[in-house]
N, C-alpha and C positions, 0 to 999 in steps of 0.2 A: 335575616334582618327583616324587619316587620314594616309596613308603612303605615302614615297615617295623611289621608287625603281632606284638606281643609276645601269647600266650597262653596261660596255666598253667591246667592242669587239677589241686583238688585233691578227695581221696578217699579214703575210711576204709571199709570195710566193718564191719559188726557180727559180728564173727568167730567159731564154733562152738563150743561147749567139746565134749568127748569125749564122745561121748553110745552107750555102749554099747545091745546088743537088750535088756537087759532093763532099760532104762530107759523102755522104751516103754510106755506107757499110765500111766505112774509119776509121770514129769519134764514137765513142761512149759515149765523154763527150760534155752534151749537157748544160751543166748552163753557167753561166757566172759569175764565181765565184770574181770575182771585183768587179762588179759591187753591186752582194748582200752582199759581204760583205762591199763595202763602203755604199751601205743605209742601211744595217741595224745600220752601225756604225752609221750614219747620224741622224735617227730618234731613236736610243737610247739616245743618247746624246741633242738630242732637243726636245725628247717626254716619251722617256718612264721613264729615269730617274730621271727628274725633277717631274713629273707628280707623280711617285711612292712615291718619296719624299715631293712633296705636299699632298698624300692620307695618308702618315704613320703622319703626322707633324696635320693634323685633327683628326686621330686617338687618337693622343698621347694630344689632347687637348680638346676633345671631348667624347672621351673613347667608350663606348658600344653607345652613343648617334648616332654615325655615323656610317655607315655601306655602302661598295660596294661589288659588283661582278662583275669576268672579266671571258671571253671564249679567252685562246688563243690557237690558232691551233695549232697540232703540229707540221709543216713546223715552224711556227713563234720561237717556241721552241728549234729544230733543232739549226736553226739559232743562236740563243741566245746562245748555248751550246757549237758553231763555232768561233763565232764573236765577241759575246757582253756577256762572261758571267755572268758579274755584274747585268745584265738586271736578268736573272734569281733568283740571290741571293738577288734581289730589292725584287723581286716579293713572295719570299720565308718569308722577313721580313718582307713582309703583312701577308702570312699566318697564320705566329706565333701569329698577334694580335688577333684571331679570330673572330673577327669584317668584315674578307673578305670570299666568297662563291667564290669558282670553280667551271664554268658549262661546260659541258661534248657536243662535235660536233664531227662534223667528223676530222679522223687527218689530210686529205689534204688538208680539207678544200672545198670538193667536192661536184658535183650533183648528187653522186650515190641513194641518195635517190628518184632520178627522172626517176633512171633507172634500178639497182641492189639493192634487199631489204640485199641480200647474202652481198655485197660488204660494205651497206652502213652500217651494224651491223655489220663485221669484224672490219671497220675502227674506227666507237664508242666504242669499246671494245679497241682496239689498244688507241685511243687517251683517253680512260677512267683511261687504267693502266699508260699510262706515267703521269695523271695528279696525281695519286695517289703513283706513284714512286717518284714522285718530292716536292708534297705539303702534301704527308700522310691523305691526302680525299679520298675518291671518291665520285664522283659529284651523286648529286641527281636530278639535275635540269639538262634539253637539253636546248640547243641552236640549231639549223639547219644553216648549209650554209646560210650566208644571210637573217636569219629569215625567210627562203623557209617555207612553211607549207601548209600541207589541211588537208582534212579529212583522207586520205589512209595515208601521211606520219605521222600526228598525232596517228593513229592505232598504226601504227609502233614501234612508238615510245615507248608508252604505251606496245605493249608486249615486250621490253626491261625492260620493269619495274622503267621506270623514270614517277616521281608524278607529274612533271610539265613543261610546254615549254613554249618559250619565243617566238610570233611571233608580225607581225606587227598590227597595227589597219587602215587598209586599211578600207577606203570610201565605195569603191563599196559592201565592206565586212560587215563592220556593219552597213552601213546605217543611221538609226536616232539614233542608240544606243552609246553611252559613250564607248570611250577605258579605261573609269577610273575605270572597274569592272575585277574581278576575274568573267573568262569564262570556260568552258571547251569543250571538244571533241565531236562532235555530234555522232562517234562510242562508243567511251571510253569516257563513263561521269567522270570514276575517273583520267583519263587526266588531269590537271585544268592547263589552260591557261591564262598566262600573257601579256597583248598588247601594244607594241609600241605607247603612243601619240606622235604622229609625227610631230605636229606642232609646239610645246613647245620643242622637241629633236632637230629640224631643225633648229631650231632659234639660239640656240646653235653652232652647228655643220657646218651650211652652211650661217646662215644670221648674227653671230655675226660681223664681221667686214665689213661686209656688207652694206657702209654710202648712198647709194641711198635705202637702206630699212627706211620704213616710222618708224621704232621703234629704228632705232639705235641712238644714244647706248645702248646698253644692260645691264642695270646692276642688282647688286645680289637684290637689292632692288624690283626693277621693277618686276623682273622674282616673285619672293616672291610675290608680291601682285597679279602676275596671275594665281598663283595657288592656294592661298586663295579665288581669289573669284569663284571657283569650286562649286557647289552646296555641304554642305555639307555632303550629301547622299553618291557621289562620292569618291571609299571607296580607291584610290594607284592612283599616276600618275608614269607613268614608264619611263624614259630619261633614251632612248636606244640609244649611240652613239658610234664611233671609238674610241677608244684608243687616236691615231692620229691627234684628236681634237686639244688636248694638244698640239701646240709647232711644231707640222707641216702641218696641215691645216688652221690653225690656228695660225700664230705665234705670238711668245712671247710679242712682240711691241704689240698686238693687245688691249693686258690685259686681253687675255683667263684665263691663271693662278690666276688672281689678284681676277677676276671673280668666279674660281671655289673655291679661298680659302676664300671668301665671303659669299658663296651662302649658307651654310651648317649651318652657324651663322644666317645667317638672315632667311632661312627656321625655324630654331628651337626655336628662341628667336621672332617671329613676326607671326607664323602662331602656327594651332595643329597640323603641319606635325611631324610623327616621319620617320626616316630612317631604311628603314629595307631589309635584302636580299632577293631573289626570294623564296628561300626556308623556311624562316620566313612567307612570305605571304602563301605558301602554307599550315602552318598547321594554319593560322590565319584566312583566309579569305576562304568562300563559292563560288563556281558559283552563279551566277544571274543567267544564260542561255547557251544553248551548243550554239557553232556559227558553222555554215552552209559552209564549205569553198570545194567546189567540183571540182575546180581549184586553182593549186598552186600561194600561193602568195608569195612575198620577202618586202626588205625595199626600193628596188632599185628605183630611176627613179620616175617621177609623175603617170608615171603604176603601180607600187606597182605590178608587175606580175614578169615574166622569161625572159622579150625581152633584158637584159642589157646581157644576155647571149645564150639565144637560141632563135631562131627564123627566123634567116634569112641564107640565104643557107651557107654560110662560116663555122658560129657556128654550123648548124645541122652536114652537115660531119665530121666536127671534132669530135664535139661530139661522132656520131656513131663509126667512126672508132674509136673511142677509147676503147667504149665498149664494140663491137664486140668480144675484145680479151679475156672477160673475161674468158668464158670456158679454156681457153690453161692458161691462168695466174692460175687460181687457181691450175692446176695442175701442175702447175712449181715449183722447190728446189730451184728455183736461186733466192736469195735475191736480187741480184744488178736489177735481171730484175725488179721483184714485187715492190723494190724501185720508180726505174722508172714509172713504170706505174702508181704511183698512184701520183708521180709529176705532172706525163700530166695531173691526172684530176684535177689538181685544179681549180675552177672556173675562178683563174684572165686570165687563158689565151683562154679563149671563152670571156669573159667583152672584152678584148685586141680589137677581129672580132664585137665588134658591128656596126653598120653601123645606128645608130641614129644619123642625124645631126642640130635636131629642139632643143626640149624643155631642155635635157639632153646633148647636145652635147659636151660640155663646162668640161662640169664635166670629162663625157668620154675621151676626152682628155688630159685634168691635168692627170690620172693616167695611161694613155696607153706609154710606150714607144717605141711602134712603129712611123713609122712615116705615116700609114692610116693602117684600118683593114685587107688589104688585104695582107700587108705584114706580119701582125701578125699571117694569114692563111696559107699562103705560106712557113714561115720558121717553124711554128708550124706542117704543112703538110711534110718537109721534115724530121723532127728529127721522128715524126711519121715512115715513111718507113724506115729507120735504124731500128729502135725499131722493126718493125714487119722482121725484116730479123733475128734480132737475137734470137727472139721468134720462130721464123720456124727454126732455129740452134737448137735451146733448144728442141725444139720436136721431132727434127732428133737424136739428140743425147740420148734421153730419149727412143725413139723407139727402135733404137739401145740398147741398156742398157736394156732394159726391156726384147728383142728377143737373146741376149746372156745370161740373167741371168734365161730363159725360158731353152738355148740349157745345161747352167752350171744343173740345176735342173736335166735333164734328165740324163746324163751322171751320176751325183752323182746319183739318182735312181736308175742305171741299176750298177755300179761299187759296190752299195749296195747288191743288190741282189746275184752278183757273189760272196760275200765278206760273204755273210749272210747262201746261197744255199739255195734250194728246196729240203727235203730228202737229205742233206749229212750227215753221221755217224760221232761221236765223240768219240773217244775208250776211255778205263778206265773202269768209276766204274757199267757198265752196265745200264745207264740210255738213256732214249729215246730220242732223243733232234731235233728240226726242220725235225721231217717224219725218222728218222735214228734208225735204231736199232744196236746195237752192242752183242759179246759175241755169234753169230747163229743165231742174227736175220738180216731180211734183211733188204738194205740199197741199194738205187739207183739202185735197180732193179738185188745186189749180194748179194750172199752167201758168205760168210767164212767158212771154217773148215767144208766141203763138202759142200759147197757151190755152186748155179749158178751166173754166172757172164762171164756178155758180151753174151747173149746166150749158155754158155761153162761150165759144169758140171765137174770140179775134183775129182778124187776119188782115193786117194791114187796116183800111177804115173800113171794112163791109163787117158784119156782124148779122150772123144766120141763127137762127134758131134752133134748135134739135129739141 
């Protein structure tokens, strides 16, 4: 019996408002809070809620027969909890069927995995508890930024203690090998990895209304017979796409939805495909083979690499200076700062500075709302320098605090001590207490009751000098 693994990734970023140079040291609110919250309204209402409603309406007719899994960041979440709450309470009455898997990424939705191992396990933990605050799981399965993955970030991953990851089946990567098997981790063999077929997800995602493609139309039928004729060795075909498929890449006129509420009847009633989550496949299925990946891959781009986000000098700076801050971030109290900083790392706004204008350009464009990469650099560069003036505030003020709570320490120490004494006497029942003797014995260096005291011997009323 063959599987077929559904997977939607969905994702909002907290989006920039125009933050000119002499906004700096001024502004401290850097989103543009209209704008996200009019798309997130946007594509709630033309993607996530219909689409939720076409996965619960298979559910509820198809039963345990049909099965998805979704990754939503926790910026997308945020939002949701802002803007669109129904979006969340959609996504909650999938959970309750349990027929849906939550998989666990980063909650900015970040590259820190490319650059802080510290950073990028804080945020999977942060985004682990909110999925499990909200849907009562915690995810057993990763997802990474973009299906980022290699050998070092798969380690990673694994001593987090997740049984399985989901990356791409990139060309240059497997070679003559089938994305249609359960792989695993060339460190961590109990890693087992799930791969993107990308040409059968793409067909979907980017070439369904696509009428100058030689296959279009696309329909549930057609797609059905091309996964049936898979070798039947080939043991999971995986369709890894956006969320955003649904209704805003895709719109509605196209017969995307018509499409996907098709395709789940004619997989099951036409092929031996069953439906099943990532984490179904992992206690079902074996690796074939560890896969070799010693540079990072993603789903992005006909590169299947990093260049949709790093690689040309705009993206590298930002990148760095972003990261440079981490030492001062971790030791910072301030929420609002830590906030922030982990908004700037969200990937969308290095994708923003790409500077591809050949095979992908097209694409880069639809989701860039700048109007070229260099201004997505330039305004992304000044909100940067505000943020690092108030982080150098934060350390000054932390220095401070720490060199008064230094001078408070010593002052109570020594007001202790005077409070405490070295050999002062306590009168009463004759006991010894801190070096004191009482009742004839001495004490700070007197006598009592012929006592010396102060160098000065009384004895009766004569008083002799020594």
């Amino acid at each position: 019996m063959r599987s077929v693994c559904f997977y939607f990734q969905v994702h909002q970023p907290f989006r920039l408002k125009t933050y000119r140079f002499f906004d700096i040291g001024k502004n401290q609110n850097y989103y543009d809070d209209f704008l996200n919250s009019s798309i997130v309204r946007r594509i709630a209402e033309k993607s996530y809620l219909p689409a939720n409603q076409l996965m619960l309406g298979l559910i509820d007719e198809l039963g345990s027969a049909f099965k998805v899994s979704y990754s939503i960041s926790g910026l997308a979440l945020e939002q949701f909890e802002q803007y669109a709450p129904e979006v969340i309470n959609s996504f909650k009455k999938l959970a309750e069927t349990g027929n849906v898997e939550f998989l666990a990424e980063t909650y900015a939705h970040s590259l820190s995995s490319l650059r802080s191992k510290r950073e990028f396990r804080d945020q999977v933990k942060k985004h682990s508890d909110m999925i499990k605050e909200l849907f009562g799981v915690r995810p057993t399965t990763f997802r990474n930024t973009e299906l980022i993955y290699s050998d070092e970030i798969g380690e990673m991953v694994a001593d987090m203690g997740y049984e399985l990851m989901l990356t791409e089946g990139a060309k240059h990567v497997l070679g003559w090998k089938s994305p249609n098997y359960m792989y695993c981790n060339a460190r961590k063999p109990k890693l087992k990895l799930l791969l993107k077929n990308f040409r059968l997800s793409d067909d979907i995602a980017f070439r369904f209304s696509l009428q100058e493609w030689n296959e279009w139309p696309l329909t549930a039928q057609k797609f059905a017979r091309w996964i049936n004729a898979f070798d039947p060795e080939e043991e999971v075909v995986n369709l890894f796409l956006d969320y955003e498929t649904f209704g805003e890449h895709q719109w509605k006129e196209t017969g995307i939805f018509d499409f996907m509420r098709a395709l789940p009847h004619e997989i099951l009633s036409k092929t031996d495909y069953k439906f099943h989550t990532p984490s179904d496949l992992a206690h079902k299925l074996q690796p074939v083979s560890a896969i070799h990946v010693p540079n990072p891959i993603s789903w992005a781009d006909e590169e299947r690499d990093l260049t949709a986000w790093l690689g040309n000098e705009l993206q590298d700076e930002a990148f760095e200076n972003i990261y440079i801050l981490e030492k001062q971030m971790k030791a910072c109290k301030d929420d609002d700062l830590l906030r922030d900083w982990r908004y700037l790392q969200t990937s969308d706004h290095f994708y923003y500075m790409c500077t591809k204008w050949f095979s992908d350009g097209d694409v880069h464009k639809y989701f860039n709302p700048y109007p070229s990469p260099y201004e997505a650099f330039t305004n992304y560069m000044n909100i940067l320098s505000d943020f690092r003036i108030r982080v150098e505030k934060c350390d000054r003020t932390k220095s401070a605090a720490e060199r008064s709570d230094v001078r408070l320490r010593r002052i109570g120490s020594r007001r202790e001590d005077r409070e405490t004494g070295i050999g002062r006497q306590e009168t009463g029942d004759g006991r010894q207490e801190d070096g004191r003797q009482e009742d004839g014995r001495q004490e700070d260096g007197r006598q009592e009751d012929g006592r010396q005291e102060d160098g000065r011997q009384e004895t009766g009323d004569r008083k002799n000098g020594i």
